[in-house]
C-alpha positions in Angstrom: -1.5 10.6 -20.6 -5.2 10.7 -21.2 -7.3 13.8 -19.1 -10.0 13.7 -16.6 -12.6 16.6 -15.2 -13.7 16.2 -12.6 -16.1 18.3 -10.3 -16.2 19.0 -7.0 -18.1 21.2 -4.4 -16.6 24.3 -2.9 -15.3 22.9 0.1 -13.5 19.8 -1.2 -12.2 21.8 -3.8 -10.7 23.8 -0.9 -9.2 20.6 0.8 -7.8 19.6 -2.5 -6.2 23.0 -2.7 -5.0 22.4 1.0 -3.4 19.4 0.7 -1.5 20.5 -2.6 0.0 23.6 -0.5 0.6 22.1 2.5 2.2 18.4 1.6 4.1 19.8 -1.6 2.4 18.2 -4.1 3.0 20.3 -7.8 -0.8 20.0 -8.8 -4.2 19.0 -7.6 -3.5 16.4 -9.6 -0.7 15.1 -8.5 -2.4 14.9 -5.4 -5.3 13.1 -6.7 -2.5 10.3 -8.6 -0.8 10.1 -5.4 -4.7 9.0 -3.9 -5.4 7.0 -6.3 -1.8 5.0 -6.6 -2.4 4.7 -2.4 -6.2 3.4 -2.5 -4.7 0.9 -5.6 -1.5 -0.3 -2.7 -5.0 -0.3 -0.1 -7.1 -2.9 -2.5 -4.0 -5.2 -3.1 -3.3 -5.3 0.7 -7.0 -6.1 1.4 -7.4 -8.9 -1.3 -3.7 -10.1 -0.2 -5.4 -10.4 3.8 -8.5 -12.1 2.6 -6.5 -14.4 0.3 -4.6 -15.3 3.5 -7.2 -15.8 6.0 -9.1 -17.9 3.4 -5.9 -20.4 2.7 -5.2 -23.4 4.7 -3.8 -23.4 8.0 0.0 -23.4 7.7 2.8 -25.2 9.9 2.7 -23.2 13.3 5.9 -20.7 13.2 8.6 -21.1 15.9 11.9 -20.4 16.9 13.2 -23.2 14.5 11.3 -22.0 11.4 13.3 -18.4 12.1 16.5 -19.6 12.3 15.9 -22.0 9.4 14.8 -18.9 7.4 17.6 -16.4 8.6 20.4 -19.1 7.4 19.1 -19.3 4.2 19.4 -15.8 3.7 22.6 -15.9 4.7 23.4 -18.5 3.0 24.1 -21.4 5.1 23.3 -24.3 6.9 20.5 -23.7 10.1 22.6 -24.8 13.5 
């Protein structure tokens, strides 16, 4: 595992220290993987959205297309 410094002012140092006592992370940074691991889920989810809204209209969902879908996770034939 490589090492980082980082600095930060007084007062977000104080957060930092905060967050580690009060949501049971082991270290600062633990807390600071945990942010970074979350802002990396954030970035996917965003580029997933725009990826999405930028595709091609799809067939309009209904009733039909759920049951279609729950029978083939189960395994069998829509009614």
């Amino acid at each position: 595992m490589s090492t980082m410094n980082i600095s930060l002012p007084d007062p977000m140092k104080a957060f930092v220290d905060e967050q580690v006592a009060e949501r049971g992370y082991g270290s600062s940074s633990e807390y600071v993987r945990d942010l970074i691991r979350k802002d990396k889920d954030r970035q996917k989810l965003r580029s997933l959205l725009l990826a999405g809204a930028e595709s091609s209209p799809a067939e309009p969902v209904d009733a039909a297309y759920f049951e279609t879908l729950r029978a083939r996770i189960a395994g069998r034939r829509p009614a």
